[in-house]
MOPAC internal coordinates of N, CA, C and O (Angstrom, degrees):
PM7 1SCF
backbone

  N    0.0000 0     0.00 0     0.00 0    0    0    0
  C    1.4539 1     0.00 0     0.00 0    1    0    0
  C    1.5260 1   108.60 1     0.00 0    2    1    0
  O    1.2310 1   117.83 1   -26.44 1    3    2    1
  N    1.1432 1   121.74 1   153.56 1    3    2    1
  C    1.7716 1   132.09 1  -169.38 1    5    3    2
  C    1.5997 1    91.62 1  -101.99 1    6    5    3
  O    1.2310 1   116.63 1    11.56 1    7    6    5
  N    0.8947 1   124.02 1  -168.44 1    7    6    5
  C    1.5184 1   129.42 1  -152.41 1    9    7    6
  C    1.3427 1    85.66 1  -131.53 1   10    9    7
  O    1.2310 1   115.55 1   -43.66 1   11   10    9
  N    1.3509 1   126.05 1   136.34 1   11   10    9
  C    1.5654 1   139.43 1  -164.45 1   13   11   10
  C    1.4623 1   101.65 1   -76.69 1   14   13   11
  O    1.2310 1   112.06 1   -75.42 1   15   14   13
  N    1.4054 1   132.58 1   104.58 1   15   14   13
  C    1.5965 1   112.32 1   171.30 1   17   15   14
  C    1.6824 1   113.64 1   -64.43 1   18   17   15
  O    1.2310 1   129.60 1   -15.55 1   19   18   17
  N    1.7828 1    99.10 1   164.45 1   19   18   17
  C    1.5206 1    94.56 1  -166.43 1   21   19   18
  C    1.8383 1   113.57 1    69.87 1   22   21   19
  O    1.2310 1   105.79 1   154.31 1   23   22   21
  N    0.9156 1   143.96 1   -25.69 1   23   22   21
  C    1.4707 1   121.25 1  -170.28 1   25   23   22
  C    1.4861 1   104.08 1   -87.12 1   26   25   23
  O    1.2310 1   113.92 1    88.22 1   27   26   25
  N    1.1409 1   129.11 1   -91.78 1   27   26   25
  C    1.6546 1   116.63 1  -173.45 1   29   27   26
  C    1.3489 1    87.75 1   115.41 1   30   29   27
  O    1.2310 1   103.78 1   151.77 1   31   30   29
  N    0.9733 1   147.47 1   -28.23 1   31   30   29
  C    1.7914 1   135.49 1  -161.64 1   33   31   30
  C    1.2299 1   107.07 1   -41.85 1   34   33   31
  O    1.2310 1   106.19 1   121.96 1   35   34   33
  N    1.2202 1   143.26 1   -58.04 1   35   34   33
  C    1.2829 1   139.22 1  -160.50 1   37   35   34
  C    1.7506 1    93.24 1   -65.28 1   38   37   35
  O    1.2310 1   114.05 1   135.02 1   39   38   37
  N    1.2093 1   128.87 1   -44.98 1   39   38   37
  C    1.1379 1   134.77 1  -163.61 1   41   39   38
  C    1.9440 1   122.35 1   -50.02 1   42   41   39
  O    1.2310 1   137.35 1   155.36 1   43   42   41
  N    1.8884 1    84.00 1   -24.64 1   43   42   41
  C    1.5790 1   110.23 1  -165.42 1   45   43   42
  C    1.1808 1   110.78 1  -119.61 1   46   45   43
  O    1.2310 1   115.32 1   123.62 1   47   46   45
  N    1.5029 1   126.48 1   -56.38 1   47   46   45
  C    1.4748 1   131.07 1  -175.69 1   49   47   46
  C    1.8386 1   112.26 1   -41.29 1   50   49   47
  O    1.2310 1   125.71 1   105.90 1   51   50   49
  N    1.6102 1   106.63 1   -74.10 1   51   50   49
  C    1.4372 1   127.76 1  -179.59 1   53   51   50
  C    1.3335 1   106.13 1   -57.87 1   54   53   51
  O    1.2310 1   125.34 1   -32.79 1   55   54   53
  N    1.4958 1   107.35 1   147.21 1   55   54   53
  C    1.6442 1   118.29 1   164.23 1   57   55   54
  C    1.3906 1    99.35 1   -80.12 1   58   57   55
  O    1.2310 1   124.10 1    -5.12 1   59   58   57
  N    1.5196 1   109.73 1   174.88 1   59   58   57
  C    1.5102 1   120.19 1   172.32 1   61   59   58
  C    1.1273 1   108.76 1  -171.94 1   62   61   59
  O    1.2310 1   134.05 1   -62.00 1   63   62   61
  N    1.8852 1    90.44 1   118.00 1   63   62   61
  C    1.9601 1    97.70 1  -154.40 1   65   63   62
  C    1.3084 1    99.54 1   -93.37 1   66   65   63
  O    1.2310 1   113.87 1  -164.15 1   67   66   65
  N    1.4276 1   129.20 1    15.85 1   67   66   65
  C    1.0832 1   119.30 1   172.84 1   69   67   66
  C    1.5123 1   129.13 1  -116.09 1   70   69   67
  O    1.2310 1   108.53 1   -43.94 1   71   70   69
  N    1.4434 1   139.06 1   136.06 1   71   70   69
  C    1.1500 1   127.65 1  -153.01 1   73   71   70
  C    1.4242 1   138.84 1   -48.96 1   74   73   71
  O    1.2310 1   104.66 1   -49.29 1   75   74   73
  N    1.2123 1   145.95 1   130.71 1   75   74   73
  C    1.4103 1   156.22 1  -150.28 1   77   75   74
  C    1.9805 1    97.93 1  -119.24 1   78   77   75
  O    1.2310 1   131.80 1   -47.95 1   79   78   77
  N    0.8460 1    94.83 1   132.05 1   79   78   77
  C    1.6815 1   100.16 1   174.04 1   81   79   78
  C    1.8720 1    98.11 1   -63.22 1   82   81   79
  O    1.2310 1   123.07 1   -69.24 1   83   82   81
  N    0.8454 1   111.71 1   110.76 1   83   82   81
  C    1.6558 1   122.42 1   178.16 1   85   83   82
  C    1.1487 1    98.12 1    95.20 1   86   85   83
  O    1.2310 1   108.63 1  -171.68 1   87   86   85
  N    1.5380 1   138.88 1     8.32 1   87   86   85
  C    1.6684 1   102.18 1   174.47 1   89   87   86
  C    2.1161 1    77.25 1  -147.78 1   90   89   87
  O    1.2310 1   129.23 1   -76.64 1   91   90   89
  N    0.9788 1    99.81 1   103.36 1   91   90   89
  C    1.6178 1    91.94 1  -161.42 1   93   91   90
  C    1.6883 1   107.47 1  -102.46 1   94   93   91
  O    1.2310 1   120.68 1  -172.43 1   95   94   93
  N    1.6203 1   116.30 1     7.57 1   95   94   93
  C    1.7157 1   122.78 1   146.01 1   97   95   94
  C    1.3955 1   107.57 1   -66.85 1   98   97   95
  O    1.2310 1   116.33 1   131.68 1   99   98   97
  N    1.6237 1   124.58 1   -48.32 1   99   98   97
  C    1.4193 1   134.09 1  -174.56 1  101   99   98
  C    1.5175 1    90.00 1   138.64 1  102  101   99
  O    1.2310 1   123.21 1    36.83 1  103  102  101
  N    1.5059 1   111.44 1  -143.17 1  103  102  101
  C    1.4411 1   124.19 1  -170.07 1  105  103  102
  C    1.9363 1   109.59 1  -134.27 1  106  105  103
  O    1.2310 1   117.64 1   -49.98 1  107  106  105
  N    0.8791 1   122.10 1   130.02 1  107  106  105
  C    1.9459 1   118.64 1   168.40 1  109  107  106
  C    1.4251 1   101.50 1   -64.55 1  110  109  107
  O    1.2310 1   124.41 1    -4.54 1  111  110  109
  N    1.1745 1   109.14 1   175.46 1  111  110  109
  C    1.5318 1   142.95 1   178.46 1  113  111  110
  C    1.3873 1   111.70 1   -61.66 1  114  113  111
  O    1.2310 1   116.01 1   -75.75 1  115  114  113
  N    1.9548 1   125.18 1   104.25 1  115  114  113
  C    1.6896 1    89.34 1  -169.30 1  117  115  114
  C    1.4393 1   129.71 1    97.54 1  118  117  115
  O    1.2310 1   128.26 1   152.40 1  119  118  117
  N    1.1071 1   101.69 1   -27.60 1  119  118  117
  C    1.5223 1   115.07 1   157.72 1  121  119  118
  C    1.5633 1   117.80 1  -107.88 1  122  121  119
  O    1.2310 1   127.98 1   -63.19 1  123  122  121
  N    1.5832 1   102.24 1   116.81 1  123  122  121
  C    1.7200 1   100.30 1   174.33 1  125  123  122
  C    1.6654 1   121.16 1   -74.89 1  126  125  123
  O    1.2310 1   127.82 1   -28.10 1  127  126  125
  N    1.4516 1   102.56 1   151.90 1  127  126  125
  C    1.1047 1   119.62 1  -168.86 1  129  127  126
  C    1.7821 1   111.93 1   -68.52 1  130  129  127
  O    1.2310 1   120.61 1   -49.46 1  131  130  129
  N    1.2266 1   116.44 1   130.54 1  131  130  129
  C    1.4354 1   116.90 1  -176.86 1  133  131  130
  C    1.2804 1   108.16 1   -33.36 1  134  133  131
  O    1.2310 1   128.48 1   142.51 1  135  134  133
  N    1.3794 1   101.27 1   -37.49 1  135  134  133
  C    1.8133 1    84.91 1  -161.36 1  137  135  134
  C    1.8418 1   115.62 1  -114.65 1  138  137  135
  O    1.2310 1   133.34 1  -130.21 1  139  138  137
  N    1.6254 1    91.82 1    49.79 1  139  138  137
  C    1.1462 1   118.61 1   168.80 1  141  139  138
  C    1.2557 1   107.50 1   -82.63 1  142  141  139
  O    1.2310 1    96.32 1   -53.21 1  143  142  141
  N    1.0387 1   159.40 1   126.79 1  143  142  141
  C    1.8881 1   168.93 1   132.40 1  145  143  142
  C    1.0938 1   134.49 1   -47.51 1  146  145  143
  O    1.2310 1   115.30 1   -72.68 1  147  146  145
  N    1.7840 1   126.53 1   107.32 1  147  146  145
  C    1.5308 1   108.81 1  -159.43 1  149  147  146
  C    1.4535 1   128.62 1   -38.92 1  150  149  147
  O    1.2310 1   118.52 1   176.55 1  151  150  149
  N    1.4504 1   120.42 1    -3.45 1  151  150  149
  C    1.5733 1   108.39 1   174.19 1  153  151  150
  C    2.0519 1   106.90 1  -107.42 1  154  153  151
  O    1.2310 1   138.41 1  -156.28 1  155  154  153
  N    1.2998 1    81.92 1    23.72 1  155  154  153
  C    1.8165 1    87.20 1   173.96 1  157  155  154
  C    1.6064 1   114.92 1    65.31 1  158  157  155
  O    1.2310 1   121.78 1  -154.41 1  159  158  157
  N    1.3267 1   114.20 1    25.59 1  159  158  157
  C    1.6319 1   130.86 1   175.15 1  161  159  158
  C    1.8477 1    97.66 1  -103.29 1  162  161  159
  O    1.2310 1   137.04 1   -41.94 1  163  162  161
  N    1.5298 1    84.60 1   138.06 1  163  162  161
  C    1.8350 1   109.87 1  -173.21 1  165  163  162
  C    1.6728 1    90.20 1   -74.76 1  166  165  163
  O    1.2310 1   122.43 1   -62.40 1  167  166  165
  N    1.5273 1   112.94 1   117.60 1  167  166  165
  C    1.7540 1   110.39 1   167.95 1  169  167  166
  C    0.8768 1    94.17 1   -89.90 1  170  169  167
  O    1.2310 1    96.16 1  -165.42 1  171  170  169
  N    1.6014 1   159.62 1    14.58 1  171  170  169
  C    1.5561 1   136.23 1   129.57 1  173  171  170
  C    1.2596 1   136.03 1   -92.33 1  174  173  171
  O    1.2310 1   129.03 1  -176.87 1  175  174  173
  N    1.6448 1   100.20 1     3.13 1  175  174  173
  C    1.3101 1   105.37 1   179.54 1  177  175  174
  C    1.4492 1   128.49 1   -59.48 1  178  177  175
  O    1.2310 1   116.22 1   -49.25 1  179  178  177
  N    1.5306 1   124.78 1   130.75 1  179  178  177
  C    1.3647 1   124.73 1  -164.64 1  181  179  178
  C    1.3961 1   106.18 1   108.17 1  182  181  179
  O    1.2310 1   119.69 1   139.40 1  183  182  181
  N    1.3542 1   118.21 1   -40.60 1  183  182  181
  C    1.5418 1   113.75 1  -164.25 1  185  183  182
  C    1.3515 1   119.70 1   -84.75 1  186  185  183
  O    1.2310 1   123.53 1   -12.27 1  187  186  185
  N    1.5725 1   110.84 1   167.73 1  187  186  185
  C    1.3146 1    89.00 1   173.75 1  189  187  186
  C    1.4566 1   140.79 1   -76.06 1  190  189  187
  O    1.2310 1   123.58 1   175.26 1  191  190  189
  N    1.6473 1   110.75 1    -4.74 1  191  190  189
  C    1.3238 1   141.26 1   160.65 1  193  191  190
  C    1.4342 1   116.71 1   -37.21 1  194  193  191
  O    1.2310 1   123.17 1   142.94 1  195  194  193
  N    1.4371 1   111.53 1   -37.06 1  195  194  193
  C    1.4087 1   125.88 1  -161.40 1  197  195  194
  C    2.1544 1   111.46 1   -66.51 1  198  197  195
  O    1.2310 1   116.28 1   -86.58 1  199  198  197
  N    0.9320 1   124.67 1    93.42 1  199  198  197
  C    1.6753 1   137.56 1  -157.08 1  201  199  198
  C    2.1243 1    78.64 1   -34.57 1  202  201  199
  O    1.2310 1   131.29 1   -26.55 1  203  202  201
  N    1.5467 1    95.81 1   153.45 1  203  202  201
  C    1.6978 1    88.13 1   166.93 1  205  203  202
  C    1.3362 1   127.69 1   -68.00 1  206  205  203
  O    1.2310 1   131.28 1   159.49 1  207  206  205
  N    2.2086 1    95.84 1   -20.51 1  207  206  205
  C    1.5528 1    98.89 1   179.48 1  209  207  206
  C    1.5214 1   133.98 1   -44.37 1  210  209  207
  O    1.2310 1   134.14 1   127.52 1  211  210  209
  N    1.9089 1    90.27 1   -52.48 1  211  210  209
  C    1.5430 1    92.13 1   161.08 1  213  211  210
  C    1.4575 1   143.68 1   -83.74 1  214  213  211
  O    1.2310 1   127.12 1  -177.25 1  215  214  213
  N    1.5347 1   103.91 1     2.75 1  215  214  213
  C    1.3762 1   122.55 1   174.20 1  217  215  214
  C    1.7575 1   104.49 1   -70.76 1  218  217  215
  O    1.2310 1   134.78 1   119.99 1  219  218  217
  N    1.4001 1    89.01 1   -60.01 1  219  218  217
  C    1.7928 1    99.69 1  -169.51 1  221  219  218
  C    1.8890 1   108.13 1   -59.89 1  222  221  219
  O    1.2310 1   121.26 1   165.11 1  223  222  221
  N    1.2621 1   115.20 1   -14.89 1  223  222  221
  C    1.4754 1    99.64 1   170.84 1  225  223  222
  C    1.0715 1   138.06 1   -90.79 1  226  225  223
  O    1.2310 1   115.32 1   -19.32 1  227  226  225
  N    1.7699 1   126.48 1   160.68 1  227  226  225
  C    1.0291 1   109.41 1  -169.27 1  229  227  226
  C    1.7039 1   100.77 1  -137.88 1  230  229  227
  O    1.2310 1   134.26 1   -27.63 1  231  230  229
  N    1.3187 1    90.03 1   152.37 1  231  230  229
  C    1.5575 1    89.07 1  -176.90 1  233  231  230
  C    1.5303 1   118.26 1   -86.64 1  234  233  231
  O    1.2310 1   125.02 1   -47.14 1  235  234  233
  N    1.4496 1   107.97 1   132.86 1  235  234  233
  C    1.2892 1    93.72 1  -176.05 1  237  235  234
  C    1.9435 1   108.25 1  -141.73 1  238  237  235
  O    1.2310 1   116.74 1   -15.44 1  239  238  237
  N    1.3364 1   123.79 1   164.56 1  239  238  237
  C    1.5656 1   105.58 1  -165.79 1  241  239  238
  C    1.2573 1   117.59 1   -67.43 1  242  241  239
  O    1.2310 1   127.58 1   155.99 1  243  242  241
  N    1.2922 1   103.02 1   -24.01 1  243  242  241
  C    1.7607 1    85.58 1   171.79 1  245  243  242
  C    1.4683 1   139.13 1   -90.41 1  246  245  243
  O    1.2310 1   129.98 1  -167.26 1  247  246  245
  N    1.4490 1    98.36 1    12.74 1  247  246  245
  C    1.5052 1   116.58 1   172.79 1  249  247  246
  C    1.5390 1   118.51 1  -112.30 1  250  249  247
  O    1.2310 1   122.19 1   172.63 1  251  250  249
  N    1.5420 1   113.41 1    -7.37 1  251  250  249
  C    1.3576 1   134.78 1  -142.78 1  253  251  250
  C    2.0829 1    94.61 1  -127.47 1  254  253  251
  O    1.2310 1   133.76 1   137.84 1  255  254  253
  N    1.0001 1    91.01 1   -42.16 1  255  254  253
  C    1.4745 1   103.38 1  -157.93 1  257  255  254
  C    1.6848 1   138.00 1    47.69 1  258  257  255
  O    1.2310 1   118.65 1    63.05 1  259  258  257
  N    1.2031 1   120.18 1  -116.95 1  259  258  257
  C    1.4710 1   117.52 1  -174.44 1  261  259  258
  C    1.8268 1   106.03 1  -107.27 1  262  261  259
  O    1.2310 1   116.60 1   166.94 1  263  262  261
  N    1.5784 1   124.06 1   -13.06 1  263  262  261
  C    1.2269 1   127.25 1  -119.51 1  265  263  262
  C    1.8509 1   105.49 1  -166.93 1  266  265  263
  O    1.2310 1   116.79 1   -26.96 1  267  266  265
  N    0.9901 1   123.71 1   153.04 1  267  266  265
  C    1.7440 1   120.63 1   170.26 1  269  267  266
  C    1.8164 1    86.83 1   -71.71 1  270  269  267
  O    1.2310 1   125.51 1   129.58 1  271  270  269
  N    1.4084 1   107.02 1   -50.42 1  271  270  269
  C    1.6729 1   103.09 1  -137.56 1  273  271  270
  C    1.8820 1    95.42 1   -73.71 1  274  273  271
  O    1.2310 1   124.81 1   158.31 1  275  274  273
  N    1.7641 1   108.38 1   -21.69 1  275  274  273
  C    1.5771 1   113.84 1  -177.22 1  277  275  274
  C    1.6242 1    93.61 1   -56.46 1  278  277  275
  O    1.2310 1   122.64 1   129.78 1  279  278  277
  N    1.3678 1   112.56 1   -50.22 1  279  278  277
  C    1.6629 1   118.46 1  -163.05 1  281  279  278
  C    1.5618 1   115.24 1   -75.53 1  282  281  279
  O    1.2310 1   127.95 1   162.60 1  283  282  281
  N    0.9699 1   102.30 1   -17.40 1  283  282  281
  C    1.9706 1    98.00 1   168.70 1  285  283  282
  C    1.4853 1   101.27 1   -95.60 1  286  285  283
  O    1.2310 1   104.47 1   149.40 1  287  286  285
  N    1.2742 1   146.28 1   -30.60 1  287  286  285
  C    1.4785 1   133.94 1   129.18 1  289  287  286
  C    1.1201 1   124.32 1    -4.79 1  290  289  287
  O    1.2310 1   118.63 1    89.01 1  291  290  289
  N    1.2698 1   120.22 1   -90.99 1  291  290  289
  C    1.1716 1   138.37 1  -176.09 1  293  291  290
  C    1.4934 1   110.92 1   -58.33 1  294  293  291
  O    1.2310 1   110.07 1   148.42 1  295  294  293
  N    1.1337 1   136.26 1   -31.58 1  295  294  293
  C    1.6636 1   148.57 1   165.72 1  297  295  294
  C    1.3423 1   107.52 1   -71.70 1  298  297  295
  O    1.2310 1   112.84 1   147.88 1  299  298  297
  N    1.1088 1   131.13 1   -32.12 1  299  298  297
  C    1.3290 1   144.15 1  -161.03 1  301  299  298
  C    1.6019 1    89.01 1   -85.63 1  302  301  299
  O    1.2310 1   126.14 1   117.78 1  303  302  301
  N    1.1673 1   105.80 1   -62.22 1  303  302  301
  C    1.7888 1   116.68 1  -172.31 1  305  303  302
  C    1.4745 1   100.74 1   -51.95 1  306  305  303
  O    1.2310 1   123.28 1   119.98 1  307  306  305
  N    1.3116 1   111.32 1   -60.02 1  307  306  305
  C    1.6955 1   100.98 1  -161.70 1  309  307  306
  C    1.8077 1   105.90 1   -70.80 1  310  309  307
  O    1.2310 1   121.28 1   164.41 1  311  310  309
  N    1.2908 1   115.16 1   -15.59 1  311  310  309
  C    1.3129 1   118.66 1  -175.88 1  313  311  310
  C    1.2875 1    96.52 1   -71.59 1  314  313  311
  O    1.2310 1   110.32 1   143.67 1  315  314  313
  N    1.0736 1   135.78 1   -36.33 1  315  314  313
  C    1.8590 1   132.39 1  -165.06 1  317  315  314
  C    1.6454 1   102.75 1   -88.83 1  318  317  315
  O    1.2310 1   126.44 1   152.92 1  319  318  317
  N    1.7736 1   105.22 1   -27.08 1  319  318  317
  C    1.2818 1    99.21 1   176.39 1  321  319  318
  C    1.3247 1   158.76 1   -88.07 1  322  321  319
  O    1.2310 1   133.33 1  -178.15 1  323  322  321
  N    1.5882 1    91.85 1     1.85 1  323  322  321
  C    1.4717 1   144.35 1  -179.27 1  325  323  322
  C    1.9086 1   120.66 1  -120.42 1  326  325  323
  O    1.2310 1   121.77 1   170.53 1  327  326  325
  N    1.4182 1   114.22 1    -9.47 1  327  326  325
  C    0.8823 1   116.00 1   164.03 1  329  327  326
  C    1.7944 1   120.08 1   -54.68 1  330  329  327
  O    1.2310 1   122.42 1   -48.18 1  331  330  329
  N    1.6042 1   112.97 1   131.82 1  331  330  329
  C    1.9747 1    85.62 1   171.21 1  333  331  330
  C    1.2617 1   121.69 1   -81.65 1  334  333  331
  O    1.2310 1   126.07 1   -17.21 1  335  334  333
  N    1.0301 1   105.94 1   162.79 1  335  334  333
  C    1.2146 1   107.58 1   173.41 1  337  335  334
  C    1.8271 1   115.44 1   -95.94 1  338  337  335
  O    1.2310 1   135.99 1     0.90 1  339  338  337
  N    1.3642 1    86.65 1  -179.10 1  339  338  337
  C    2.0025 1    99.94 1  -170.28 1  341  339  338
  C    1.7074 1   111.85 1   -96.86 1  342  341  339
  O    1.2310 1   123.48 1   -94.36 1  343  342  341
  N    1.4813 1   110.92 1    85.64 1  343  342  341
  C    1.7100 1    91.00 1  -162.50 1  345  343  342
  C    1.4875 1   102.73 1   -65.49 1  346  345  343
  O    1.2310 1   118.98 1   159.71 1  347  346  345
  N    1.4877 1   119.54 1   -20.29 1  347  346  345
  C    1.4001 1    77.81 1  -167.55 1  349  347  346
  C    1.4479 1   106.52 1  -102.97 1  350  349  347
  O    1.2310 1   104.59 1  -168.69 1  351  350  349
  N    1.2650 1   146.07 1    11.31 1  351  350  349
  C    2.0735 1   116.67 1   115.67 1  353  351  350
  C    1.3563 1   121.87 1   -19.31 1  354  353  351
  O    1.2310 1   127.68 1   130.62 1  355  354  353
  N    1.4472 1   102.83 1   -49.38 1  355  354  353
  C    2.0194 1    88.41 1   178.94 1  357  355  354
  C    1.4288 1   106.36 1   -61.79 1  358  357  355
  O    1.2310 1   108.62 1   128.52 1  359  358  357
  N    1.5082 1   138.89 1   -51.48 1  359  358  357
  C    1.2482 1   133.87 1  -166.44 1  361  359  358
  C    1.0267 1   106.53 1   -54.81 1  362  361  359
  O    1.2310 1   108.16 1   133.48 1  363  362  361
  N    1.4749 1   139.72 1   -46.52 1  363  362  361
  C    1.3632 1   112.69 1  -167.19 1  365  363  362
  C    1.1918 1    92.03 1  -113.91 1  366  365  363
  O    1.2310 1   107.75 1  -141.44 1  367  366  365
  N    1.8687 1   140.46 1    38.56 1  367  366  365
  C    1.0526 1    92.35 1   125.08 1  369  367  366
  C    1.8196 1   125.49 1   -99.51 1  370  369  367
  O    1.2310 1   122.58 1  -176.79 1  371  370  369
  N    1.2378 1   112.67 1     3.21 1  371  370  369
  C    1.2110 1    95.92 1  -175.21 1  373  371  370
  C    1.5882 1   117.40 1  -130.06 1  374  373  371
  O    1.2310 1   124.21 1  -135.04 1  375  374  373
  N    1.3311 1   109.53 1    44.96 1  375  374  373
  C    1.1641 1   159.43 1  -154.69 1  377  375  374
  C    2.2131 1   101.71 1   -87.14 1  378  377  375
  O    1.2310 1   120.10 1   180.00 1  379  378  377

């Protein structure tokens, strides 16, 4: 699959703990990346600026879906579903 022009989802949905030229913690969950562009085009894309995170991915339909709004869904989902969790909140709560 080619990478959807206009969408940006990957750009916004996923965190990315690794540094971004202007956001140099990375980005949270849900928050787009500075150098996202009002028509949802990467302004570092190509460069060498570009983190490898978003270099190394690739878009594909079942992460991407039919839609921008299917793919921040679906990014959104696996981001909550892969997040770790805090065991020890579980200990006391069920303690």
């Amino acid at each position: 699959m080619q990478c959807r022009s206009g969408c940006g989802a990957c750009c916004t949905a996923p965190s990315i703990t690794s540094p971004i030229p202007g956001m140099p913690n990375g980005k949270a969950a849900g928050e787009p990346c500075i150098q996202l562009l009002d028509d949802y085009r990467c302004a570092i894309f190509g460069t060498p600026e570009r983190p490898d995170v978003c270099a190394n991915f690739t878009a594909e339909d079942y992460i991407c879906g039919d839609n921008r709004d299917e793919a921040i869904n679906i990014l959104s989902f696996l981001e909550d579903a892969t997040r770790p969790i805090n065991t020890s909140s579980l200990k006391r709560k069920y303690r």
